[in-house]
Kinemage of the C-alpha trace (Angstrom):
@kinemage 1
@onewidth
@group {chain A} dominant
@subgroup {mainchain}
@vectorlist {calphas} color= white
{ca unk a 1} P 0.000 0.000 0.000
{ca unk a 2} L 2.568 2.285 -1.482
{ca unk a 3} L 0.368 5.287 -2.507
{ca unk a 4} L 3.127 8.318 -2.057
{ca unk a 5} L 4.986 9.431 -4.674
{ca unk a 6} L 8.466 11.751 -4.739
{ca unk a 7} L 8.578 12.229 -1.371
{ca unk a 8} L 11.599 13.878 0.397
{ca unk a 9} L 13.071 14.537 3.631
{ca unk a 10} L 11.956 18.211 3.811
{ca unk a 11} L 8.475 17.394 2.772
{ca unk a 12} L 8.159 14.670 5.371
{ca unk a 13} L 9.263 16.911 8.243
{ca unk a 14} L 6.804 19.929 6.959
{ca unk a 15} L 4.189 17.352 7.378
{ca unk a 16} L 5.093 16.265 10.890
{ca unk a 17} L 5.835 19.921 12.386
{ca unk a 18} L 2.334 20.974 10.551
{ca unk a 19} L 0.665 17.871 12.547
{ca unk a 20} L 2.055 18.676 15.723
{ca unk a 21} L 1.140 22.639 15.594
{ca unk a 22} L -2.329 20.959 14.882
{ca unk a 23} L -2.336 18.380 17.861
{ca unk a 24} L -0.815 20.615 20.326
{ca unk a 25} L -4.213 23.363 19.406
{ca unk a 26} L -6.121 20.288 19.873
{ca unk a 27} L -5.174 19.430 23.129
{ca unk a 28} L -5.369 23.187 24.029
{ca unk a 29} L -8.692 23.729 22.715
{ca unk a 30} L -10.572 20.261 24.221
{ca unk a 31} L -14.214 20.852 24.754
{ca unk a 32} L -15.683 19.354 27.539
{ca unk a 33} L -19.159 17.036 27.509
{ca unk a 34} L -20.925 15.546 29.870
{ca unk a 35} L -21.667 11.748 28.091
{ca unk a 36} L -25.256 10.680 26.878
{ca unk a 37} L -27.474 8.652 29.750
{ca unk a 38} L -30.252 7.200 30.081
{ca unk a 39} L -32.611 10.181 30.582
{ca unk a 40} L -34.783 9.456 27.339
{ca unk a 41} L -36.760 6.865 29.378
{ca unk a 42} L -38.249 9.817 31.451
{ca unk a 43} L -40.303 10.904 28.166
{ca unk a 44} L -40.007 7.592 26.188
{ca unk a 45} L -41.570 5.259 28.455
{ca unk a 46} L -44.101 7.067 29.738
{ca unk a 47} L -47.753 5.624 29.151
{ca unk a 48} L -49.043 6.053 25.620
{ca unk a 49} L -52.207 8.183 26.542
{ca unk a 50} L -54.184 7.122 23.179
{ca unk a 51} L -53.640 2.941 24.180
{ca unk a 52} L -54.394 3.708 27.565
{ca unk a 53} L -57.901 6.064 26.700
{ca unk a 54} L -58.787 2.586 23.325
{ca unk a 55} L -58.282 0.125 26.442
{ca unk a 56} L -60.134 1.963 29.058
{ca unk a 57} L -62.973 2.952 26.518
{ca unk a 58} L -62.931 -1.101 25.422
{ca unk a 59} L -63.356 -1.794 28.910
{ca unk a 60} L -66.456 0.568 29.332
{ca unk a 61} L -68.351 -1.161 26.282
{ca unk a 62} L -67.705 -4.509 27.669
{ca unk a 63} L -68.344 -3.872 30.663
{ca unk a 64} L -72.123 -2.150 29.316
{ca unk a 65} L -72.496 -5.178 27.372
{ca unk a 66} L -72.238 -7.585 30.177
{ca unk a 67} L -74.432 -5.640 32.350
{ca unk a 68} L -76.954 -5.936 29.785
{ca unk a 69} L -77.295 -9.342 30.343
{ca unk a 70} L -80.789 -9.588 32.288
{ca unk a 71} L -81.318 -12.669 31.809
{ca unk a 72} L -84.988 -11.889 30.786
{ca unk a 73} L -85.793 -13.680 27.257
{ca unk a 74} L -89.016 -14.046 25.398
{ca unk a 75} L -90.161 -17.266 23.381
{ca unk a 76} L -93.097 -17.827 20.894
{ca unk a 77} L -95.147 -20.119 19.152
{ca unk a 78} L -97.688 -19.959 16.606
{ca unk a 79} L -99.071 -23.239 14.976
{ca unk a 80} L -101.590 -24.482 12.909
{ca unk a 81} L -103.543 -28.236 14.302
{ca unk a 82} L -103.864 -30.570 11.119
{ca unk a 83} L -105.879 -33.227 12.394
{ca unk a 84} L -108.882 -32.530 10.849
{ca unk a 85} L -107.460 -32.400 7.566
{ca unk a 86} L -105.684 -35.476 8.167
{ca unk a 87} L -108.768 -37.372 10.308
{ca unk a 88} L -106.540 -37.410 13.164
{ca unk a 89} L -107.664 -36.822 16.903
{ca unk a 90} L -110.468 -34.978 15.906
{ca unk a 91} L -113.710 -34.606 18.494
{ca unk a 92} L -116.760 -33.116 17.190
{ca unk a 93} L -118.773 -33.231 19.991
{ca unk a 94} L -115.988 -31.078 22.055
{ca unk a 95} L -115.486 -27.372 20.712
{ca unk a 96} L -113.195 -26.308 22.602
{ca unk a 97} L -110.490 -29.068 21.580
{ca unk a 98} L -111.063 -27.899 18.494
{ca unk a 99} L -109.024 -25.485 16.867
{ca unk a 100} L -106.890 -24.815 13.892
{ca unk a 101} L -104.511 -21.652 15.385
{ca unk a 102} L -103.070 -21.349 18.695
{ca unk a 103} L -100.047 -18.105 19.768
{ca unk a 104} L -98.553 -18.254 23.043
{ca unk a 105} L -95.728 -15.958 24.288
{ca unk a 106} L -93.500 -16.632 27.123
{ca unk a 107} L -91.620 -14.189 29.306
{ca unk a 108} L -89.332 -15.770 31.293
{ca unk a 109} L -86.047 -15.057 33.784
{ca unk a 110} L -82.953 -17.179 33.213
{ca unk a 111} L -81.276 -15.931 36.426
{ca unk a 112} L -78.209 -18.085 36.191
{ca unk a 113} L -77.010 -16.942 32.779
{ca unk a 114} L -77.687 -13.226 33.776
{ca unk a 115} L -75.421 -10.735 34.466
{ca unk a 116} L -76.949 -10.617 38.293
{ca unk a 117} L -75.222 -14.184 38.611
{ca unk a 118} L -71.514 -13.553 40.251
{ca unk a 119} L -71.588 -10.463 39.049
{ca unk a 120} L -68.694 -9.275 40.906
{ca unk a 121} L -66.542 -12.005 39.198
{ca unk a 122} L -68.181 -11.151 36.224
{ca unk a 123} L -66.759 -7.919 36.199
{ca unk a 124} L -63.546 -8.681 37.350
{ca unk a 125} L -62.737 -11.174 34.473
{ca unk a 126} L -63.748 -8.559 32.380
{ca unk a 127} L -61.561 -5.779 33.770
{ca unk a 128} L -58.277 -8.455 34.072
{ca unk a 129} L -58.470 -9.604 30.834
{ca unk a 130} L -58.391 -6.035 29.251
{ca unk a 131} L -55.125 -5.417 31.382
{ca unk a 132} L -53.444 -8.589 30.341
{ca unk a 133} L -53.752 -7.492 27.029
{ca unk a 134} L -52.982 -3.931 27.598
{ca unk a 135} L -49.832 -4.823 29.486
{ca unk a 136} L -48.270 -7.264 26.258
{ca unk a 137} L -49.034 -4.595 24.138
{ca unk a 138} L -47.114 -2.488 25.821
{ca unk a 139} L -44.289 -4.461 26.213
{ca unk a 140} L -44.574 -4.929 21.859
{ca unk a 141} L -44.142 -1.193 22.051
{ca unk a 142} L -41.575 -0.549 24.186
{ca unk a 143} L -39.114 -2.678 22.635
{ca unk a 144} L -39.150 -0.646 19.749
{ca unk a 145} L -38.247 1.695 21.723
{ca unk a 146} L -35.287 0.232 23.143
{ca unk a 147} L -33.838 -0.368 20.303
{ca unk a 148} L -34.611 3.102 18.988
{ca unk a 149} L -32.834 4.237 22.089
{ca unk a 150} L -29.636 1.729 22.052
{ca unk a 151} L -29.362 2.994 18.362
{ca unk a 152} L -29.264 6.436 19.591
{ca unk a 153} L -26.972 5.938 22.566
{ca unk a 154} L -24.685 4.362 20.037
{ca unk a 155} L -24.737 6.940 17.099
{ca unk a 156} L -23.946 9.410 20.096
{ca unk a 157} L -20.859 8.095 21.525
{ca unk a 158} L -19.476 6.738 18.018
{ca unk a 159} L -19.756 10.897 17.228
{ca unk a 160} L -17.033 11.394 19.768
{ca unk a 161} L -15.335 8.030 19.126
{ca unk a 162} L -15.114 8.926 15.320
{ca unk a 163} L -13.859 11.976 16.119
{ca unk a 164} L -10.723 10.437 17.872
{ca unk a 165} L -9.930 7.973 15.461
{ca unk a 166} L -10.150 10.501 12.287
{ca unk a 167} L -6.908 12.153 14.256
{ca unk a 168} L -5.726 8.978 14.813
{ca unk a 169} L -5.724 8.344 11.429
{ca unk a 170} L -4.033 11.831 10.322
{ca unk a 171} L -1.529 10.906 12.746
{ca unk a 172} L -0.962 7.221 10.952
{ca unk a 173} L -0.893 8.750 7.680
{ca unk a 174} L 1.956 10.999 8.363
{ca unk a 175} L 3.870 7.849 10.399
{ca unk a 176} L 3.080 5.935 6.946
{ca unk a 177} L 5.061 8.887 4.964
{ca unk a 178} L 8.194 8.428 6.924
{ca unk a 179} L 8.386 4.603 6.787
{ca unk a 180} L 7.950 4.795 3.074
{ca unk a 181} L 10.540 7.382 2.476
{ca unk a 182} L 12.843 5.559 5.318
{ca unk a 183} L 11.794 1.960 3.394
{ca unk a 184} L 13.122 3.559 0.706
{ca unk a 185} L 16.132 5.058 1.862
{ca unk a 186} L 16.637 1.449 3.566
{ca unk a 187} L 16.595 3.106 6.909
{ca unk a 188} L 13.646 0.892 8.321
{ca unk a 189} L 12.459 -2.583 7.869
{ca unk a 190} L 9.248 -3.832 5.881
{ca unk a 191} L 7.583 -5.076 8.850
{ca unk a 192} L 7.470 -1.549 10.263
{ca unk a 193} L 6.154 0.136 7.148
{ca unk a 194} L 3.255 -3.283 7.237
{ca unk a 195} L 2.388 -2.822 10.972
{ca unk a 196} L 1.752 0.800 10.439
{ca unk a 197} L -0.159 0.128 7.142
{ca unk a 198} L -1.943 -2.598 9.227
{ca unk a 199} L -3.421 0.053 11.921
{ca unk a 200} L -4.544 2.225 9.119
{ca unk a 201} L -6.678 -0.525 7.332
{ca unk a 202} L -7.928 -1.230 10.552
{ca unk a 203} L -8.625 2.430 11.685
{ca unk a 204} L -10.529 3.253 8.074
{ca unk a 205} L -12.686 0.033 8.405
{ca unk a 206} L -13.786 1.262 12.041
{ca unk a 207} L -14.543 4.666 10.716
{ca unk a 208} L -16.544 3.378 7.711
{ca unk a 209} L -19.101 1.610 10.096
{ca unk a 210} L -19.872 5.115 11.471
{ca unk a 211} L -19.623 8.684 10.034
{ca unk a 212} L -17.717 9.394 6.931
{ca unk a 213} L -14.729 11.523 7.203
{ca unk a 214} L -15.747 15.132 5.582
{ca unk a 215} L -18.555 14.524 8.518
{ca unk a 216} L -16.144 15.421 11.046
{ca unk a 217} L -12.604 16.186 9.566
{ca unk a 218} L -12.744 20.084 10.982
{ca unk a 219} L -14.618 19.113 14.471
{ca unk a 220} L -12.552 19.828 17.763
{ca unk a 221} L -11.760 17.292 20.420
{ca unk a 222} L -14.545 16.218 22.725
{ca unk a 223} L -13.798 15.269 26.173
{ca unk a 224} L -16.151 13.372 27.725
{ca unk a 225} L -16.345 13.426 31.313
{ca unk a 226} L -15.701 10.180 33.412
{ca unk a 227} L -17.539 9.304 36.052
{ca unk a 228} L -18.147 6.275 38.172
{ca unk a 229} L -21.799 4.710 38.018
{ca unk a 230} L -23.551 3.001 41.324
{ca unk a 231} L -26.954 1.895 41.116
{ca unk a 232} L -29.337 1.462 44.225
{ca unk a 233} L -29.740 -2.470 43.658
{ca unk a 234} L -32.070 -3.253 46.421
{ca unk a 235} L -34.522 -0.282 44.821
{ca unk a 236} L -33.684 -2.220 41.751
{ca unk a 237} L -34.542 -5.396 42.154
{ca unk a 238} L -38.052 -3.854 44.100
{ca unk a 239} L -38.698 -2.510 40.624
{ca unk a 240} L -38.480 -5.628 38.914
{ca unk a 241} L -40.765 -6.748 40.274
{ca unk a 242} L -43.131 -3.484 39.713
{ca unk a 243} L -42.224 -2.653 36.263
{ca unk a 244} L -41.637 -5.477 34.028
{ca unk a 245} L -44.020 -6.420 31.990
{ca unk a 246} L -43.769 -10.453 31.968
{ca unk a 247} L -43.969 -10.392 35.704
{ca unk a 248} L -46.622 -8.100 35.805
{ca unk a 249} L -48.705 -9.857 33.123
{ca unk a 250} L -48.322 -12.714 35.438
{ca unk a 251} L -49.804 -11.314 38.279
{ca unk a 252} L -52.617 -10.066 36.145
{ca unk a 253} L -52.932 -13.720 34.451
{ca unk a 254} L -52.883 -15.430 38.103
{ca unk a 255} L -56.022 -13.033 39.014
{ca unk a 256} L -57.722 -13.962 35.899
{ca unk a 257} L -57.485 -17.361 36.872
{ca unk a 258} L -58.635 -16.946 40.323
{ca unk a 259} L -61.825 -15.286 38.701
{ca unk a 260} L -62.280 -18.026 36.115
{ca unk a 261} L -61.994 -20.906 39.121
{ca unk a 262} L -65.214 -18.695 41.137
{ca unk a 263} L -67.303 -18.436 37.737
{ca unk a 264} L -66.445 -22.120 37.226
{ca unk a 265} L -69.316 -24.128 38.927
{ca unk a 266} L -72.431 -26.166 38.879
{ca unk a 267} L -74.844 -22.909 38.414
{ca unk a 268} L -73.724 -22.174 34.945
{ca unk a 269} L -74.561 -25.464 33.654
{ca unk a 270} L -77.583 -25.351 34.619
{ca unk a 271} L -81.011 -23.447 33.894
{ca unk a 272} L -83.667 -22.784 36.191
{ca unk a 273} L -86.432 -19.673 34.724
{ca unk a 274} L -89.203 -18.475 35.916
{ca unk a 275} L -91.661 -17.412 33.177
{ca unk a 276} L -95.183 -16.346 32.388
{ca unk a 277} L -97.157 -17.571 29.646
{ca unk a 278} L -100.104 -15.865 27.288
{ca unk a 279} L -101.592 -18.572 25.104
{ca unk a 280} L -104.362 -18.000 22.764
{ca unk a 281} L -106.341 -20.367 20.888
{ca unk a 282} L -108.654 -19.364 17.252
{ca unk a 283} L -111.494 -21.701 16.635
{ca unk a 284} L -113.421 -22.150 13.567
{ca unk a 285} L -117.117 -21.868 15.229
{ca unk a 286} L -116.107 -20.039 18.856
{ca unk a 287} L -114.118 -16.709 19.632
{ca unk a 288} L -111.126 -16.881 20.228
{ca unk a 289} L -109.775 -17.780 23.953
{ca unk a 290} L -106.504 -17.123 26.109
{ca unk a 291} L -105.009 -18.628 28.593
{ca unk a 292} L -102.428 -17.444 31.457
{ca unk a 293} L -99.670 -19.234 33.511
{ca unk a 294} L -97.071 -18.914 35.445
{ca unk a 295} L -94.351 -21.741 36.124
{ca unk a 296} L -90.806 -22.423 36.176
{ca unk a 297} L -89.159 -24.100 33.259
{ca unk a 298} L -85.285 -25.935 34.518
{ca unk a 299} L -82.912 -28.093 33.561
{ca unk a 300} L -80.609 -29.816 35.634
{ca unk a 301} L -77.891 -31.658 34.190
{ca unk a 302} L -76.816 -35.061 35.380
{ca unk a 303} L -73.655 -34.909 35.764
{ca unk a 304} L -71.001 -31.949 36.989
{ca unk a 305} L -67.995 -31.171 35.417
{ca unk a 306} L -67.067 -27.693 36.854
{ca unk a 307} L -65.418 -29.837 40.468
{ca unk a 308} L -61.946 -31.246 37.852
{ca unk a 309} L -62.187 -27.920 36.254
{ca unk a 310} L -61.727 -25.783 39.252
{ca unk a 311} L -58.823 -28.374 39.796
{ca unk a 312} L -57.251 -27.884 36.178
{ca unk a 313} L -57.339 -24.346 37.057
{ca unk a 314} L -55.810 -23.983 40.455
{ca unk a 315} L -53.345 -26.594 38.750
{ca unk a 316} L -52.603 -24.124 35.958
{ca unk a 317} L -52.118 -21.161 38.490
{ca unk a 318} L -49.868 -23.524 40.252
{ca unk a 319} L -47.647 -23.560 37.352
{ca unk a 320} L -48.327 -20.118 36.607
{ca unk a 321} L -46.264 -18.994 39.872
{ca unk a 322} L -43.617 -21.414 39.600
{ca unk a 323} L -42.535 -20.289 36.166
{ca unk a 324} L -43.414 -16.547 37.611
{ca unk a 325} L -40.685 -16.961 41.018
{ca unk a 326} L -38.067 -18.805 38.184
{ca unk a 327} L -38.590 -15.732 35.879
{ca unk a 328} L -37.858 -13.556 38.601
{ca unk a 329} L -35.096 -15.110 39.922
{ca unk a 330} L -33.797 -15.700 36.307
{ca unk a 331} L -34.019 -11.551 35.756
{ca unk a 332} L -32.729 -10.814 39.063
{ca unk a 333} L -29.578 -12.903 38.294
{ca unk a 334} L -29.383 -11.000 35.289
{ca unk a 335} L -29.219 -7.871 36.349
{ca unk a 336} L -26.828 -8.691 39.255
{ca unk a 337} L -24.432 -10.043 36.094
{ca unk a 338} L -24.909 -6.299 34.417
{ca unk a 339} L -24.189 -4.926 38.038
{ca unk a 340} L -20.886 -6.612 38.337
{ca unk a 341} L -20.291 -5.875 34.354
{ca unk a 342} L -21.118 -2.189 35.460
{ca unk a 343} L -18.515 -2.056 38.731
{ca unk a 344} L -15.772 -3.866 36.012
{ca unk a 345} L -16.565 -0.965 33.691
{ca unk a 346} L -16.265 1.798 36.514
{ca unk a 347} L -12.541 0.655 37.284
{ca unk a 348} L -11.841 0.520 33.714
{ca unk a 349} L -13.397 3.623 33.126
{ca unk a 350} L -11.236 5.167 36.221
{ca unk a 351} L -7.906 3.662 35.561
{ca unk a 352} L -8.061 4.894 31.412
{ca unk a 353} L -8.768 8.034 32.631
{ca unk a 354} L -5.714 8.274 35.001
{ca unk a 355} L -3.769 6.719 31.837
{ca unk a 356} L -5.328 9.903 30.285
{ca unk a 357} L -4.520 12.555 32.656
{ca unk a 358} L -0.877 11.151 32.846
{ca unk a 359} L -0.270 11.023 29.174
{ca unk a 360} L -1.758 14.558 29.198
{ca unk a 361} L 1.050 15.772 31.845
{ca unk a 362} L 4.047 13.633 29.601
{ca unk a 363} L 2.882 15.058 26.341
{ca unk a 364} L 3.512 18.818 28.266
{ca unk a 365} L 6.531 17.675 29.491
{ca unk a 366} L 8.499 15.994 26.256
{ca unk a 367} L 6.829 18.771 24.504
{ca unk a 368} L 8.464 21.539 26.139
{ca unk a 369} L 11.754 19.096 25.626
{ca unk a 370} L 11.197 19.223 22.117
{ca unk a 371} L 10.815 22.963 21.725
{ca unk a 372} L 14.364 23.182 23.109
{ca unk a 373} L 15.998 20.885 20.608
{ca unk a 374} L 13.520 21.347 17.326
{ca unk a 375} L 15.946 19.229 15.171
{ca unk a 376} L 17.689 16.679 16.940
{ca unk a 377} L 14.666 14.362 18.679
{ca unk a 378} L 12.884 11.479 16.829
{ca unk a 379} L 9.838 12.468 15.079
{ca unk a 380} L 7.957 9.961 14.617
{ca unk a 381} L 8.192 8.966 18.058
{ca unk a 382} L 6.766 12.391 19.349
{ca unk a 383} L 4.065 11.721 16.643
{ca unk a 384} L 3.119 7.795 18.219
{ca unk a 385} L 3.278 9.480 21.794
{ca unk a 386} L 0.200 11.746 20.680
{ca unk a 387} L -1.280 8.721 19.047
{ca unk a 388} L -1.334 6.967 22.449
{ca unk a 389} L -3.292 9.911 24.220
{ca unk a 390} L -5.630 9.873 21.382
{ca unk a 391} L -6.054 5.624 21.837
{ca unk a 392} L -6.314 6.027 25.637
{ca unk a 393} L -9.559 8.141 24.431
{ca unk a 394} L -10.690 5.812 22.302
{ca unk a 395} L -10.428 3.079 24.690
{ca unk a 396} L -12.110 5.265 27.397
{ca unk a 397} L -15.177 6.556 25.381
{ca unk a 398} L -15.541 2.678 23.813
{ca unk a 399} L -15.746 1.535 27.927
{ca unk a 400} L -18.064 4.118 28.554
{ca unk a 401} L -20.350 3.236 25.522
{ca unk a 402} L -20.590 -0.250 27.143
{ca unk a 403} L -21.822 0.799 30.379
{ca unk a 404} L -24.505 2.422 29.157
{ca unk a 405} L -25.762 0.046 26.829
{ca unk a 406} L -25.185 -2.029 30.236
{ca unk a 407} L -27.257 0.276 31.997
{ca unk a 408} L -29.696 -0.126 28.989
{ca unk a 409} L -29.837 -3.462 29.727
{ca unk a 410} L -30.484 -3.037 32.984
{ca unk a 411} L -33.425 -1.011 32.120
{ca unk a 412} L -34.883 -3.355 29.443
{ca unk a 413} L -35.311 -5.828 32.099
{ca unk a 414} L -37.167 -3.558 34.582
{ca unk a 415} L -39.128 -1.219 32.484
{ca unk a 416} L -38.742 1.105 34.680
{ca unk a 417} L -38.774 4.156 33.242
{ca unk a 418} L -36.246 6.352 35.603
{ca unk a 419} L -33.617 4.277 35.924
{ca unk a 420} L -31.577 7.152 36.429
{ca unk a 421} L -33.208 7.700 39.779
{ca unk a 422} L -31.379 4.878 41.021
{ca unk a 423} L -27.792 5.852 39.624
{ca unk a 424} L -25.930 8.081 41.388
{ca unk a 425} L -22.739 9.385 38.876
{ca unk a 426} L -19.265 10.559 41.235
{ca unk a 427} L -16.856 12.345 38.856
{ca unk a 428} L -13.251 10.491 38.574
{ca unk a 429} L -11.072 12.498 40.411
């Protein structure tokens, strides 16, 4: 990867004294940030006010419909008698058994398939069974959030990142110069010259997965400011336990159950109506006549099958808790794995930015060495030393992008929505 042509000794050196004029105003001119967190979940999370007002207006309707239920019903007949025409049970003599029309209505109260039957439980199915679905949408919807947000985070801190390595790369490109006019002058070896090439591939290919280079070839230096990150875990884990949705739509499901089991029972298989009847009868050579009554029509099944079903139920809430206290247990873990990732990250965080403050104080130092003796120190060496204040950076920023998607995480499993209540951020010192 030869790509410089007629270079020269003088031309080589402009380039390095031009690049450390430019790295020295860097330094100078740093502008410090305070790095992106996980305050979007105040706003982000938040109920969605449109769901909430379509589920609590679904609610309302169902909840009119099943009150609705009466129980009262009407039935009907009207029928024509063919046994005259067809010779059939026919008596003469007796007028009255004689007719060819007969209407009866019915009104009638099935009490144990109206709404006044459990209607408490009634209710309550209805009310649970609107949250349980409420709740997984939800969850549906906040996921794309997440990711809309771990997107974001990321874009944000490969700004500063990309930043860094574009002046790493400047750097690298100058370093490549020399080795191919000291290659050339057989003053260094090949592998030098490769190595070098080697961390410029490798810096492009990082750059190309984020912003392109006329993005932010004239921005400043961003200095992000470390700090260390502890999270209230016993607030935490209470929040689990609150906030995420899974548990939650357990809790909701094991209530639904509990109503199903009291609305499971003998009573609903079973019909038992009181009614009144108006019957009237049109003869041929009489006026018509009516007749009233008043009864009770039932039917009682033979056998009862709502006794196993109760116990299918309370087996299926059974099963419903175990997987519930596993799933908890099974997050909790989780998030005490992110905790300890978290503390690993803090000392990382803290001991690249002492690397940085040090590297900062060395760089003043050799600097001021070099001003002293402009010709007679080693370039390219003053050139790497700026290189590895500008990777100590790099590594820094790329630790604290972790942690946050860590504390991300973190937050994913909860869904609680202000996390950052439970961080509390001490600046490295």
């Amino acid at each position: 990867m030869l790509v410089y042509e007629n270079l020269k000794n003088e031309d080589v050196l402009k380039q390095f004294e031009k690049r450390f004029e430019e790295m020295d105003k860097l330094l100078r001119n740093k502008i410090r940030v305070e790095g992106p967190n996980l305050t979007f979940g105040d706003d982000a999370l938040t109920p969605n006010t449109t769901i909430d007002s379509l589920y609590k207006a679904k609610e309302i309707w169902e909840t009119k419909s099943f009150k609705r239920r009466t129980g009262l019903e009407i039935t009907g007949q009207a029928y024509g008698r063919l046994d005259k025409a067809t010779q059939i049970s026919h008596d003469d003599d007796d007028p009255y058994s004689s007719y060819f029309a007969k209407f009866n209505a019915e009104l009638g109260w099935n009490f144990f398939n109206s709404a006044f039957y459990q209607r408490k439980a009634g209710l309550a199915k209805i009310k649970y069974a609107n949250e349980l679905e409420h709740i997984k949408t939800s969850k549906d919807k906040n996921k794309a959030i997440y990711e809309a947000a771990e997107n974001l985070l990321t874009m944000e801190y490969n700004y500063y990142i990309a930043i860094v390595l574009y002046h790493e790369l400047q750097n690298i490109d100058i370093l490549n110069q020399a080795y191919q006019y000291m290659l050339e002058q057989d003053k260094v070896s090949n592998e030098d010259l490769l190595d070098n090439i080697n961390n410029k591939m490798q810096l492009e290919y990082e750059l190309a997965q984020t912003y392109d280079l006329k993005d932010i070839e004239n921005e400043p230096l961003y200095v992000l400011n470390p700090s260390i990150v502890t999270i209230d875990s016993v607030r935490l884990f209470e929040e689990i336990e609150k906030y995420n949705p899974d548990l939650r739509a357990s809790y909701v499901e094991e209530q639904l159950l509990d109503t199903e089991r009291k609305l499971t029972n003998y009573g609903h298989n079973m019909r038992l109506t009181p009614f009144f009847r108006a019957s009237t009868y049109l003869r041929r050579n009489l006026s018509p006549s009516t007749n009233l009554d008043l009864g009770v029509r039932f039917t009682f099944p033979l056998y009862d099958e709502s006794a196993p079903k109760r116990r299918a139920i309370e087996t299926q809430k059974w099963i419903l808790v175990e997987n519930r206290d596993k799933l908890s247990e099974q997050m909790k873990s989780f998030c005490s794995l992110m905790l300890d990732r978290v503390e690993r990250l803090n000392r990382a965080i803290k001991t690249e930015a002492y690397h940085i403050e040090q590297l900062g104080k060395y760089i003043d130092i050799r600097k001021n060495a070099y001003l002293k003796q402009p010709k007679g120190y080693n370039f390219i060496l003053r050139l790497e030393e700026y290189n590895e204040y500008l990777k100590s950076m790099e590594r820094m920023y790329k630790l604290m992008l972790n942690r946050t998607l860590t504390l991300l995480e973190i937050q994913k499993t909860t869904n609680f929505n202000n996390l950052q209540s439970l961080i509390i951020e001490t600046p490295v010192k």
